[in-house]
C-alpha positions, 0 to 999 in steps of 0.5 A: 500500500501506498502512504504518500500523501495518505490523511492517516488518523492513529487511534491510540498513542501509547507504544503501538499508537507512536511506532505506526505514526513513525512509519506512516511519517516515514512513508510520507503519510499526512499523520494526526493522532487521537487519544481518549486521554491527554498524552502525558509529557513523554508523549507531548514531547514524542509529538512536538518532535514530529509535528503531529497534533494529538486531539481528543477523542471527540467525533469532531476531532475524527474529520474525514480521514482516508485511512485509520490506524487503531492500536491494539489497546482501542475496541473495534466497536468504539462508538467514534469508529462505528459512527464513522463507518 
């Protein structure tokens, strides 16, 4: 698959959530992050070094991205994501 240019939202910004947002990135995928919690300042920092925003988990954070990514921490029948389909 092809990530080139790729609206990419990752769902879940611990350990998973930063390798996937690191390897889209480096595919040149346009990459936003979401969390159900505010990142801590480890994650902040992981963020700001990267110039990718994390937003709350709210649908009118969601948007209207192309592709999206979850962590393994986050449920499949999150009510976001099944709004969503």
């Amino acid at each position: 698959m092809h990530f080139e240019g790729l609206d990419v939202l990752v769902i879940g910004i611990k350990r998973s959530g930063q390798a996937a947002i690191d390897l889209l990135r480096q595919r040149g995928a346009r990459v936003r992050a979401m969390s159900s919690q505010p990142p801590n300042t480890e994650e902040q920092a992981f963020f700001a070094e990267r110039g990718v925003c994390c937003l709350p988990q709210t649908p009118e954070s969601f948007g209207d991205p192309q592709l999206v990514v979850l962590s393994p921490a986050v449920p499949y029948d999150l009510p976001l994501l099944t709004a969503a389909r």
